[in-house]
Each structure stands twice: as structure tokens, then as C-alpha cells.
TORFIDREN-899725 format. One record per residue (C-alpha): x, y, z. Coordinates in nm, 3 decimals. Each point is the difference from the previous one (the first is absolute). Example, Ala and Ser with C-alpha at 12.3 -4.5 7.8 and 13.67 -1.06 7.14 Angstrom:
REM TORFIDREN-899725
      east     north        up
     1.230    -0.450     0.780
     0.137     0.344    -0.066
REM end
This chain:
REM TORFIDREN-899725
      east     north        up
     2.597     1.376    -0.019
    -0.001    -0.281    -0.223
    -0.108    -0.067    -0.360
    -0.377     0.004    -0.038
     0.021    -0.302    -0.241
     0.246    -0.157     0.163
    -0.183    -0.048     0.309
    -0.325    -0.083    -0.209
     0.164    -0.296    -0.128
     0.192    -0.107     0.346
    -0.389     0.058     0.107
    -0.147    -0.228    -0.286
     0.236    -0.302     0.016
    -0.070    -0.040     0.406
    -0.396    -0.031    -0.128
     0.016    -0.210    -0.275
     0.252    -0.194     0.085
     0.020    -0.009     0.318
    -0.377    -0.015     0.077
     0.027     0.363     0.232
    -0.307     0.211    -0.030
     0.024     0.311    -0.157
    -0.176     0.176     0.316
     0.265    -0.122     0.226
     0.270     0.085    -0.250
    -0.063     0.378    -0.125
     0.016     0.200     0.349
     0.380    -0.092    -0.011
     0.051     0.030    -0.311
    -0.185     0.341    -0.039
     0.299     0.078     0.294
     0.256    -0.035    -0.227
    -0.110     0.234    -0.264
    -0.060     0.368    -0.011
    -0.342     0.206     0.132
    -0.060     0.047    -0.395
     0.058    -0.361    -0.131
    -0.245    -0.125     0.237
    -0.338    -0.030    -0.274
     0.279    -0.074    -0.259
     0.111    -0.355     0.212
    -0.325    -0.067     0.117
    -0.102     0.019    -0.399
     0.214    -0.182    -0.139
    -0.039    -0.310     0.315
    -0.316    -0.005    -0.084
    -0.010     0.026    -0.409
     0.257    -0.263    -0.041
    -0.180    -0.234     0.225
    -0.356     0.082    -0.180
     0.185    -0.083    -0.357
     0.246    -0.314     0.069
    -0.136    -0.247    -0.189
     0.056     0.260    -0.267
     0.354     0.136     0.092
     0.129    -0.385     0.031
    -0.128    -0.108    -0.342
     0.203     0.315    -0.144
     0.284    -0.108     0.194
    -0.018    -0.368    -0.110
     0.008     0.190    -0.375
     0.273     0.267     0.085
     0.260    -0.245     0.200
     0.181    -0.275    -0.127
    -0.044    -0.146     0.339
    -0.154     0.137     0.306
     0.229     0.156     0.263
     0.012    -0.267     0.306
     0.160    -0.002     0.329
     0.204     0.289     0.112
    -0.131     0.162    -0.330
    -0.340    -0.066     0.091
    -0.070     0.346     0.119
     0.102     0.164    -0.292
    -0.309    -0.178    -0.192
    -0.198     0.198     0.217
     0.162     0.315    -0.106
    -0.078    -0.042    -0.348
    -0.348    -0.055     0.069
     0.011     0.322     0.164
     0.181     0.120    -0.318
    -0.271    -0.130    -0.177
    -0.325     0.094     0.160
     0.104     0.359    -0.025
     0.074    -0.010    -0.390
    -0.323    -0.144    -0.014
    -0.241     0.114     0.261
     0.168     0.356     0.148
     0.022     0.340    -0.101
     0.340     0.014     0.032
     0.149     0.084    -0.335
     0.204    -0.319    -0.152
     0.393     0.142    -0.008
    -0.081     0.070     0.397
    -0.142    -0.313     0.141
     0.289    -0.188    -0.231
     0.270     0.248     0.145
    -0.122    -0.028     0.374
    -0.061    -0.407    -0.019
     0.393    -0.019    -0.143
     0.124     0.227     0.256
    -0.180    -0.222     0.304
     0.259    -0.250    -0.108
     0.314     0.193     0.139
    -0.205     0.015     0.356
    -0.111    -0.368    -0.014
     0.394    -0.065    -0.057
    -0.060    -0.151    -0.361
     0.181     0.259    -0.221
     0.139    -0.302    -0.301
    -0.447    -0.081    -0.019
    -0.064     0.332    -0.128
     0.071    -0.039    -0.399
    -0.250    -0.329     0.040
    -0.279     0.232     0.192
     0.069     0.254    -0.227
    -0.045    -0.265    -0.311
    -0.317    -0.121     0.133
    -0.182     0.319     0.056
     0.132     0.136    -0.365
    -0.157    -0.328    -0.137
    -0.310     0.027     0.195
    -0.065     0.344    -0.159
     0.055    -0.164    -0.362
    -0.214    -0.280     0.049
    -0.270     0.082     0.253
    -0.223     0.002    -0.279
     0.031    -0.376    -0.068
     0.130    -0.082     0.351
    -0.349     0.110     0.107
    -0.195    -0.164    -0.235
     0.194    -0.323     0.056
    -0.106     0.044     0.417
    -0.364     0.084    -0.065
    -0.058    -0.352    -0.183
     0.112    -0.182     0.341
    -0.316     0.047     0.233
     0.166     0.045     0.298
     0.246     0.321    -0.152
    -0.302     0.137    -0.136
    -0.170    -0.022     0.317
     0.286     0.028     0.194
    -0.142    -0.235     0.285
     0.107    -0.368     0.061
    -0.126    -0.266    -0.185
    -0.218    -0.203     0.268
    -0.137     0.381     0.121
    -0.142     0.078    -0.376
    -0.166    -0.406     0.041
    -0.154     0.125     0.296
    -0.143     0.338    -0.042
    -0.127    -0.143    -0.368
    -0.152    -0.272     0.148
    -0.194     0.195     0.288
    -0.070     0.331    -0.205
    -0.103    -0.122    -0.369
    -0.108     0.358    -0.075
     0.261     0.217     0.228
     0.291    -0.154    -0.060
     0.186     0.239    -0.185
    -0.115     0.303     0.139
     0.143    -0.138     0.399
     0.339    -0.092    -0.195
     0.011     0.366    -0.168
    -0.114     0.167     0.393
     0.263    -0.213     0.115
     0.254     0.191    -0.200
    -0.108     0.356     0.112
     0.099     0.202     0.260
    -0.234    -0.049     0.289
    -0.199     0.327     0.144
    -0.003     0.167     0.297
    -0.285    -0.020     0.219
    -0.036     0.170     0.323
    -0.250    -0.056     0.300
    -0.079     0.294     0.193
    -0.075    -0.094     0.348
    -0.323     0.100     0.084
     0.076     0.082     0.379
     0.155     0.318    -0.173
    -0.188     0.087    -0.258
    -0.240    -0.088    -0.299
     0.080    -0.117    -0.316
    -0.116     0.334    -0.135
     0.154     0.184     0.234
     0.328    -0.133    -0.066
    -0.001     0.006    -0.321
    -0.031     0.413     0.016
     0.355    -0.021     0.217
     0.146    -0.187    -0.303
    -0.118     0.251    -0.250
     0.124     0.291     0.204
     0.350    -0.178    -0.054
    -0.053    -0.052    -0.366
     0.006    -0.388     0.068
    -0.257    -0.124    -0.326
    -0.249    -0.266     0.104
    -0.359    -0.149    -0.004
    -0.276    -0.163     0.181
    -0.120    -0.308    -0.055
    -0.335    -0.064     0.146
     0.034    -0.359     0.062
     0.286    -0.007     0.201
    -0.122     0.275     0.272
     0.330     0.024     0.173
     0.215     0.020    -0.292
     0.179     0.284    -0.211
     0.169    -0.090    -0.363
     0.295     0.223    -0.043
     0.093     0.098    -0.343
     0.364    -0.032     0.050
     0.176    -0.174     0.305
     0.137     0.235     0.221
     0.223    -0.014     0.314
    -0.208    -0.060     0.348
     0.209     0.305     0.147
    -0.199     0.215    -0.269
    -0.352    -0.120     0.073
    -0.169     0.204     0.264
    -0.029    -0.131     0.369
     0.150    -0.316    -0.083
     0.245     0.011     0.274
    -0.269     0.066     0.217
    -0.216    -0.262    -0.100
    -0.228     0.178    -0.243
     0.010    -0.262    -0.298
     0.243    -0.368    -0.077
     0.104    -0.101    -0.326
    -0.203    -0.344    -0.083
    -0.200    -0.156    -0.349
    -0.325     0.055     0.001
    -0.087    -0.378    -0.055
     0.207    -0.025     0.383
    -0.228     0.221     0.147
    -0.328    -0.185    -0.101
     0.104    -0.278     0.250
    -0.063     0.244     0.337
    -0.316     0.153    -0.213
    -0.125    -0.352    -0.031
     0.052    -0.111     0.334
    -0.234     0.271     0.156
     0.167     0.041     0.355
    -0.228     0.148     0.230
     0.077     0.181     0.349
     0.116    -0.201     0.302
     0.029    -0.371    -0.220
     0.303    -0.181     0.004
     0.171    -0.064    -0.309
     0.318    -0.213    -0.096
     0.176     0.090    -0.298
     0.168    -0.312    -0.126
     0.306     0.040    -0.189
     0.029     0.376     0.068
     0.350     0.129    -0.113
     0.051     0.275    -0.100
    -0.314     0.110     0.175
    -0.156     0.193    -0.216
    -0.364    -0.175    -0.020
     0.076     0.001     0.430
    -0.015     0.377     0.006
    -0.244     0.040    -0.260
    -0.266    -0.192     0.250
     0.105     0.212     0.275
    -0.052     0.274    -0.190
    -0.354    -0.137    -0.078
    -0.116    -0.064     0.315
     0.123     0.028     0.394
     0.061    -0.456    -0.001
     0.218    -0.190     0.202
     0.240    -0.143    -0.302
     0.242    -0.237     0.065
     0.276     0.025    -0.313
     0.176    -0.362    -0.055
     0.305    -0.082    -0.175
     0.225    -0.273    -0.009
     0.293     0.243    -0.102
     0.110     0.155     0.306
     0.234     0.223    -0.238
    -0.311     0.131    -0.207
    -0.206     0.066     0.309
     0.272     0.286     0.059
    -0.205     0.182    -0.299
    -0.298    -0.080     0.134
     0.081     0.190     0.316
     0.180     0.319    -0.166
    -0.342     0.027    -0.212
    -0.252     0.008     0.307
     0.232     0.222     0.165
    -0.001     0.268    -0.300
    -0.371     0.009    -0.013
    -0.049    -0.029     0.408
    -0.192    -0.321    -0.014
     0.022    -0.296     0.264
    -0.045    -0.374    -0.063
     0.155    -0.294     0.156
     0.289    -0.146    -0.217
     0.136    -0.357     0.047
     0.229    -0.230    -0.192
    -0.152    -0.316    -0.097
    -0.091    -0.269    -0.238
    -0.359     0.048    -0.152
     0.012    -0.388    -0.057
     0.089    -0.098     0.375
    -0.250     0.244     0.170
     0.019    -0.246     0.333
     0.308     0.200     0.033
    -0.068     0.306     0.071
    -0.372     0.032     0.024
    -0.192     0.114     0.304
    -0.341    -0.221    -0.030
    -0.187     0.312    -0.026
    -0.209    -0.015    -0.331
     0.030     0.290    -0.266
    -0.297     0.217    -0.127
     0.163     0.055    -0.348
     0.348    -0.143    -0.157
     0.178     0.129    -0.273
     0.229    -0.305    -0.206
     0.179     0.155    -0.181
     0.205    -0.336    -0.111
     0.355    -0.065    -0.133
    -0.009     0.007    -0.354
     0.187    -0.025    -0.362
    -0.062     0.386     0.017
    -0.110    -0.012    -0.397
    -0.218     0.217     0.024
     0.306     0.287     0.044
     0.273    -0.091    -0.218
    -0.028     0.372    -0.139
     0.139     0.117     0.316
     0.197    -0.336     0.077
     0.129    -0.075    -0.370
     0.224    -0.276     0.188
    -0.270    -0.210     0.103
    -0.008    -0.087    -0.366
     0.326    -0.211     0.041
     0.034    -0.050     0.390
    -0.327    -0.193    -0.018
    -0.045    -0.366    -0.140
    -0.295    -0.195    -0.103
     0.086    -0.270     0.298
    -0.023     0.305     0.237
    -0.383     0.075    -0.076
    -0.106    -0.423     0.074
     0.125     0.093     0.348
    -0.113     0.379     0.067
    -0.357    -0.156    -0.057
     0.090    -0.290     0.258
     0.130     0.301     0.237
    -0.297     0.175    -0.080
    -0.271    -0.284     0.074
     0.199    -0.086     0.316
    -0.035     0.317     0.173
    -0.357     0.072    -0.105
    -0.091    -0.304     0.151
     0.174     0.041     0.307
    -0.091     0.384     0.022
    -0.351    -0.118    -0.078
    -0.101    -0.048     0.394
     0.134     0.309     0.089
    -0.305     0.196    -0.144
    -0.326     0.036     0.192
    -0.339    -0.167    -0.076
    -0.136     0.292    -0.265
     0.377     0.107    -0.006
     0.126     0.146    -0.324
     0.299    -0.092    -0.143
     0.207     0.120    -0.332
     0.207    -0.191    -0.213
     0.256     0.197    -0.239
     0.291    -0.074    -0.199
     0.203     0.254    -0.233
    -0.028    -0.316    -0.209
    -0.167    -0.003    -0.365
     0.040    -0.400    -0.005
    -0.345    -0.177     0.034
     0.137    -0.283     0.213
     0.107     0.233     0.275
    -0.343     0.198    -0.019
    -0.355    -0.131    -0.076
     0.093    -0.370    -0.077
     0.165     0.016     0.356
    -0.284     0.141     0.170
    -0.249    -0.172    -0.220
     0.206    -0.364     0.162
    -0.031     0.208     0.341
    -0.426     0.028    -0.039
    -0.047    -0.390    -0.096
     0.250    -0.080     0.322
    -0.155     0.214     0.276
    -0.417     0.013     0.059
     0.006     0.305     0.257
     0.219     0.224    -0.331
    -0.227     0.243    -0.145
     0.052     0.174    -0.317
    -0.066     0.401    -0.019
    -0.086     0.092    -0.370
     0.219     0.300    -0.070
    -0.067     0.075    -0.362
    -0.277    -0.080    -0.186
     0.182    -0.301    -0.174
     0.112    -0.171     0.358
    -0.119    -0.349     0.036
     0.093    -0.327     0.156
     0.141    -0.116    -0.394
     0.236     0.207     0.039
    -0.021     0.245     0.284
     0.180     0.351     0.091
     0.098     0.303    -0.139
     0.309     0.005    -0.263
     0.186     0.314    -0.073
     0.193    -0.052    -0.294
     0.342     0.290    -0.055
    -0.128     0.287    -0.159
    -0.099     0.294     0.205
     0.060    -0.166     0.285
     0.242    -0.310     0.084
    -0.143    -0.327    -0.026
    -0.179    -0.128     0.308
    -0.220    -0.271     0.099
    -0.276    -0.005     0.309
    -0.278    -0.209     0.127
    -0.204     0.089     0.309
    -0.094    -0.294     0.200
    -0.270    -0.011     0.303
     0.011    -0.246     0.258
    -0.350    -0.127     0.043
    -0.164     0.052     0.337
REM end
């Protein structure tokens, strides 16, 4: 097996730098280390990518110059160095002793009196090395500069607490699937295992676990008996209502979790659409672990003349490519993967295939937009664009503060991840 930090940094430097995601990244990396340094990598991924902003300023302090080119790596493995001193439990002479020694796997034996000198100084001057960080916004906040801009522009009053959720360690929801059993009476089979939860009312489906747990441990689930999804996810099959015998399309469905979640709501026909032929492989394995049927085909959401059958849907779920900023907790890359250039053209991709999914809905059809977006041009200013443009677009108040100013329903990270829906009705 090889060095947990090691492979943490290997793991870092292909994200950063290389622009990998960290979800594609950590199944083979969590193959290279041992059963019981699993949590540790998968901590210490994510920490150093929730704190770089901080971890480079120290660097910038600590290093005469920043390691570049064939040393580049090795910057990574002091910010692993780092984020334990500062952030873990790990007691300081052990996360300096075990960051060192990843230098003799990583084939860098003459770098370790410079690692060594970094961490030591660290540990002297965190004190002032912190205090220096926390006057630059974006080390305080730890987010990029034109993603503080934005949230501070849209949320005047919130800012600072979605920044601080964004830094937490995201919960774990469940959804019991209510062909098995109730809420309530699932919730019984998890305290008979001494799993801690609770109930919360307004998501009817949905069980908050105190701590994450593995899915082997929770009861049925191999069986079909619950899935692991947010809470703010599973508002978008709640909102769509299916009924018995309609036909629904669910737009955008990888990894098919709101897919099953409708089937498990109501006996539909759903056809589950995604242009990733690779990602519809997940949707597949999850309707086959909870029995369920629907119709999956790969295809474009924008280009629906390619793949569509002419026959009109009852309901559609649009659940529409996105920045994803809404879960940066649980994707702490998306932070520096993403650029503000991308989110000009998510919300042209967005506008393009509602109004080519648009005819696709029945006259009194429902239809729900949703995003795991918290940026207001990819959620009510795009449907508010999408109400002036199209005369037969209804909007479906869903909270008491929907209107056509600024319609929809915005979940902001907290107790759930951030989430945006509107319902729309096609007028008869």
C-alpha cells in the first residue's frame, strides 16, 4: 500500500492543476492506500481543497520561491502538511514525521530538510501567518475572488453564512422508498441498528443521519429499502407530483436518483435522458437495486428532434446542467474547476434547452426547473427571461414569497444543499 499523503498530494496536483475532478480522482486513489487510511485521504483531499487560498498564501510566506515543474507536486504535499497542523487532530510531531517520510515514496528524499523547514516554521508563525491570510478576502473566505462578487451581490444578507456552509462537511440524507416502507417505519429499522437520526416533516421522504455511515450498514439498502440523496434533491420528484399511468421525461437524469424517486412515487411511464452515455450506466445499476423500470436513452436535452418520439409528456422534470454551487461542500473542487466565463454559458445552455424542451409538455402539463445552482442568473432571473419570452408558461407559486419578480424556490446550503426550483404550467 502506498503512503496516505503521498497519494493525497499525487491526488491534489491532478485537480488543481490539472483541472481532474476530485470524484473521478479518489476511487483510485482510495486503491492505493490501506482499508484504514481511507477517511484519512478522503480528509485531507477534501480539507486542503476547502482551505487553498489559505495554504498558498502561507506558502508564498514560507518558500523563497514556489516549487514548479517536476517539483510541482511536492507543493501539494506541503499543503497537506499544512492543513493537518492546522485543521486535524493529528498531533504536530506526527503529521510533520508522516508528510517527511511521503518524500522517500514520491522518490524526493534531498526535499525533505526543506518540507521539514516549512512545517517547523509554520508551527512558529501560524499565529501571524494566519492573521496575515485572513486580511486577503478570498483566504479568509477561502473561495475565489469573482465567486465572493457573486454570492455578495445576490445574497446581501446571507452571504457569509453560504461561504461558512460551504466549508462544512455536508450531511447525510437518506430517502426511504416508500414502496417498502414509511418514513416512520424505517426509521424504527435504523434505531434497532443504533444508526442516530431524525425526521424532518417537510421533506416526507427524507431521513437526516447524525453521522454518515456506510450503505452496506443501513438496513434493506441492497434491497432497495432507502438511497443516499440531499433532501433539497428530493423536493424536485415531490414537486413534480407524478401521478399513475402519466408519462414523464426526466431531462438530464444521471445519476438517476430523482428517476427512481418518481417511480417510487407513482406507477408513470418515465423516460430518463442523458447525454452521457457513461453516466446513464448509474442510472441503470440504481433502478435495478430498487426494482424499478423506466426507459433510459442517451441524448442531448438541447437537440430533442433527435431522439424524441412526438408523443407529448404529462409532467417533465429539468433538472439542467449547472455550475453545481449550490454543493461545493460535497464538491470542494468546483471552487477552482469552475470559472466565471463558465456560468455566461451554463445560463445560455440552460435557456436553450428549456426552450426547446418547452413543446414537449402538454397543454396544462407541469414542468420543473432545478439547478444545484445558488447563482441568480441560472435560477429565477433565467426563468423570470423564460415567463416574458413564452405566453402559454405558467408560474406555480411554491412558497409564499414566489412571484413573477423573481420567481421559484431557493435553497440556500445549510441543512440541506443549495437548490433552486420553479414549477411551470403550460396553459391549456
Amino acid at each position: 500500500m502506498s503512503n496516505v499523503r503521498a497519494v493525497a498530494a499525487q491526488t491534489l496536483f491532478q485537480v488543481v492543476d490539472k483541472g481532474a475532478s476530485l470524484s473521478a480522482q479518489l476511487p483510485n486513489a482510495i486503491k492505493q492506500v490501506s482499508p484504514k487510511d481511507k477517511a484519512l485521504l478522503q480528509s485531507m483531499c477534501y480539507g486542503v481543497l476547502r482551505y487553498l487560498p489559505s495554504l498558498e498564501n502561507y506558502c508564498q510566506t514560507l518558500l523563497e520561491q514556489p516549487l514548479k515543474g517536476k517539483n510541482r507536486v511536492f507543493q501539494f504535499l506541503l499543503y497537506v502538511g499544512i492543513y493537518q497542523l492546522q485543521h486535524m487532530r493529528i498531533p504536530a510531531h506526527a503529521a510533520v514525521a508522516e508528510t517527511v517520510n511521503a518524500l522517500s515514496e514520491m522518490r524526493a528524499p534531498g526535499l525533505k530538510g526543506l518540507i521539514n523547514a516549512i512545517l517547523r516554521n509554520f508551527q512558529r508563525q501560524q499565529a501571524s501567518l494566519e492573521e496575515k491570510a485572513n486580511a486577503i478576502p478570498v483566504c479568509r473566505y477561502n473561495h475565489p475572488s469573482w465567486f465572493l462578487k457573486a454570492i455578495e451581490t445576490g445574497y446581501p444578507q446571507q452571504w457569509e453564512s453560504i461561504l461558512a456552509a460551504n466549508q462544512t462537511q455536508a450531511p447525510m440524507w437518506l430517502r426511504v422508498n416508500q414502496r417498502h416502507h414509511t418514513v416512520e417505519q424505517y426509521s424504527k429499522l435504523l434505531n434497532a441498528e443504533g444508526i442516530t437520526h431524525q425526521l424532518e416533516p417537510r421533506f416526507k421522504d427524507g431521513i437526516l443521519l447524525a453521522n454518515a455511515v456506510d450503505v452496506d450498514k443501513l438496513p434493506g439498502f441492497a434491497e432497495g429499502a432507502s438511497s443516499v440523496q440531499d433532501a433539497a434533491a428530493q423536493l424536485a420528484a415531490q414537486l413534480l407530483e407524478p401521478q399513475h399511468n402519466e408519462r414523464i421525461l426526466d431531462a438530464c437524469a444521471a445519476p438517476g436518483g430523482k428517476t427512481c424517486h418518481l417511480l417510487e412515487l407513482a406507477d408513470c411511464d418515465v423516460t430518463a435522458l442523458d447525454f452521457d452515455p457513461t453516466r446513464l450506466t448509474r442510472v441503470e445499476e440504481n433502478l435495478s437495486r430498487l426494482g424499478l423500470s423506466a426507459k433510459v436513452i442517451q441524448g442531448d436535452a438541447s437537440q430533442p428532434e433527435q431522439w424524441w418520439d412526438q408523443q407529448q409528456f404529462d409532467r417533465i422534470l429539468l433538472d439542467v446542467p449547472c455550475s453545481a454551487t449550490g454543493v461545493i461542500r460535497r464538491h470542494p473542487d468546483i471552487k477552482w474547476l469552475r470559472r466565471a466565463s463558465d456560468i455566461e454559458e451554463l445560463a445560455l445552455l440552460q435557456a436553450k434547452i428549456l426552450r426547446n424542451i418547452w413543446p414537449l409538455l402538454k397543454p396544462g402539463g407541469t414542468l420543473i426547473y432545478a439547478t444545484c445552482s445558488v447563482l441568480p442568473q441560472e435560477n429565477h432571473v433565467q426563468i423570470q427571461r423564460f415567463l416574458t419570452e413564452f405566453e402559454d408558461a405558467q408560474l406555480s407559486l411554491l412558497h409564499e414569497h414566489d412571484s413573477y419578480e423573481k420567481p421559484g424556490l431557493q435553497l440556500l446550503p445549510g441543512l440541506t444543499d443549495g437548490f433552486y426550483y420553479a414549477k411551470l404550467i403550460k396553459k391549456n
